[in-house]
N, C-alpha and C positions, 0 to 999 in steps of 0.2 A: 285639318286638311291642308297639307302641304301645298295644291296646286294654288292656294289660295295665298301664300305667302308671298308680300312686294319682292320685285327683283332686288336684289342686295350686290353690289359689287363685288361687296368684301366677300360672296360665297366664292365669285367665280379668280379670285386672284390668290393666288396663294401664297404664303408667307413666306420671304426669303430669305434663309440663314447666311449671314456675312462670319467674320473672323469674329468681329465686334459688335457689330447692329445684326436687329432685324430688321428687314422692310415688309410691311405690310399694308393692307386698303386701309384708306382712314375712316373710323366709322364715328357714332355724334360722342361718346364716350369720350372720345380724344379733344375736346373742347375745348375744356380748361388750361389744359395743358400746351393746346395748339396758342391760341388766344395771345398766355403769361409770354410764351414763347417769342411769340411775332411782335408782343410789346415790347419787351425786351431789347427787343435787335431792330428796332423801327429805325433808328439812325443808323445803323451798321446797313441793313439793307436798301435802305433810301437810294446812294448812287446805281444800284444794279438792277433795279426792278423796275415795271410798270411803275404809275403812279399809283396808290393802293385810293377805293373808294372809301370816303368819309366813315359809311358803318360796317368797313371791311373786320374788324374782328367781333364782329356781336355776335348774339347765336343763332338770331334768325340769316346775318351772311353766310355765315356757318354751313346751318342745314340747308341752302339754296348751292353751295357751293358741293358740296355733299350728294344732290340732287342730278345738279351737274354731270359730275364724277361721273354719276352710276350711268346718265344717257351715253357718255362720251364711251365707257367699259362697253356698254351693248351693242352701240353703233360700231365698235372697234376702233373710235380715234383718239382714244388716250387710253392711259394706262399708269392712274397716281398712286405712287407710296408715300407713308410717311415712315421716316427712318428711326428706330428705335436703338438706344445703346442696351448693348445684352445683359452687362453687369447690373444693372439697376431699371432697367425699362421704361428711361427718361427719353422723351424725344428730343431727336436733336434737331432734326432737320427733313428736307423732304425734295423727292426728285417725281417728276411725272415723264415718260414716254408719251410725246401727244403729238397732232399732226401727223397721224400714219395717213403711209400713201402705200396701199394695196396694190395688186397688179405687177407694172412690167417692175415697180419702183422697188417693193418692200421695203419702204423707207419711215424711219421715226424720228422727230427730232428732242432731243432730253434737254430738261429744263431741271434747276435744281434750285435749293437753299439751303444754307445752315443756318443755326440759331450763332448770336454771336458767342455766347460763352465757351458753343463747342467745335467754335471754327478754326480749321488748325493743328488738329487732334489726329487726324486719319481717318474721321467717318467719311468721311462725303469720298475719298477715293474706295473707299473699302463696301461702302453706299454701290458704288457705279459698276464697280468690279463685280458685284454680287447680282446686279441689274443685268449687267450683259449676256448671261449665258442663257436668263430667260428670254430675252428678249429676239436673241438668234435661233434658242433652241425652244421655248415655249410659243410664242409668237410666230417666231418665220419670217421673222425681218434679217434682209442683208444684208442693212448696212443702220447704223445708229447715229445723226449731225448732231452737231452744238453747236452754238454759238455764243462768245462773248467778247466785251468791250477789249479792246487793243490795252486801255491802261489797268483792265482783272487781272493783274500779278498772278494773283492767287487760283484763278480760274484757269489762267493758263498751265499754269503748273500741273495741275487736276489733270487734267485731260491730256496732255504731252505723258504726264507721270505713270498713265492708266492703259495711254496706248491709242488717243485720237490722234489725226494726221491733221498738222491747218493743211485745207488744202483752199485758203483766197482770202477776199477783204470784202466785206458788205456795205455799201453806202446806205446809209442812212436806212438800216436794215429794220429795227425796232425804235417804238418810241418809250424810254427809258427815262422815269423820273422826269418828264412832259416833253422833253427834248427826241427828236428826233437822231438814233444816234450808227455810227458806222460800227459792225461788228466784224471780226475771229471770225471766219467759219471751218470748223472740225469735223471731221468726220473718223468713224470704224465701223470697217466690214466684218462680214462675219468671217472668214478664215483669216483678219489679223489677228497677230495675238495680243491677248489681253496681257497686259505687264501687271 
């Protein structure tokens, strides 16, 4: 009896083919793989992120994070992938659509990460690229923000390279690895183009 089956995120989001990656909903399968990953790059990600909680990659954080997910897909305020490289179907990384603001706004704000191994490479802009036409055309958002730290090299380049505009300076916008910190904010509409 179908009617009986949990809501699943991963039915209602559908896979998005890049040049290189896929993007797709994260489902508990991806664990192991998420887990090694985020160990992996714990020091590479340290200056950029929240502070991660103590049993952030076990698998009960996991399936609650998972849980998450799926309220935020139903409620319509996020919208997470995790990015897969095509050649081999290794994750590399992962971006979420979250913060939508429905109404006069249709606004999202995208939040991202790579693994460190494969930072560098051209997923995450090939990632965002692939993100944007559903975002404008599956969604019905007009405009997509970002935001990151003024010394993200690397982040900035992403999003300048993809086709967000800075358009200001955030004081003490996010708090980042405990510190309260000032961000970049970016923005694209939907009629700019995607580079």
């Amino acid at each position: 009896m179908s009617f009986l089956r949990p809501f699943s995120f991963a039915d209602v989001l559908p896979p998005l083919q890049g040049r290189s990656v896929e993007l797709r909903a994260p489902e508990m399968r991806d664990f192991e793989a998420w887990a090694a990953l985020r160990a992996a790059s714990r020091e590479f990600l340290r200056p950029w992120e929240p502070t991660w909680p103590p049993n952030d990659l076990t698998r009960m954080a996991f399936r609650a994070r998972l849980k998450r997910y799926s309220q935020d897909v139903r409620a319509d305020a996020a919208y997470p992938f995790f990015i897969f490289r095509q050649s081999d179907g290794a994750l590399v990384g992962g971006l979420t659509l979250g913060q939508i603001r429905r109404g006069v706004a249709q606004t999202a704000s995208l939040g991202y990460w790579m693994g460190q191994a494969h930072a560098g490479q051209g997923y995450m802009s090939d990632a965002v690229r692939t993100m944007l036409p559903y975002a404008f055309n599956g969604l019905r958002l007009r405009r997509v923000e970002a935001a990151c730290l003024p010394e993200n090299e690397p982040s900035i380049r992403l999003l300048e390279k993809v086709g967000f505009i800075r358009e200001g300076y955030a004081r003490s916008y996010l708090c980042i690895a405990g510190s309260w910190r000032d961000h970049l904010l970016y923005a694209i509409l939907a009629d700019d183009p995607i580079r």
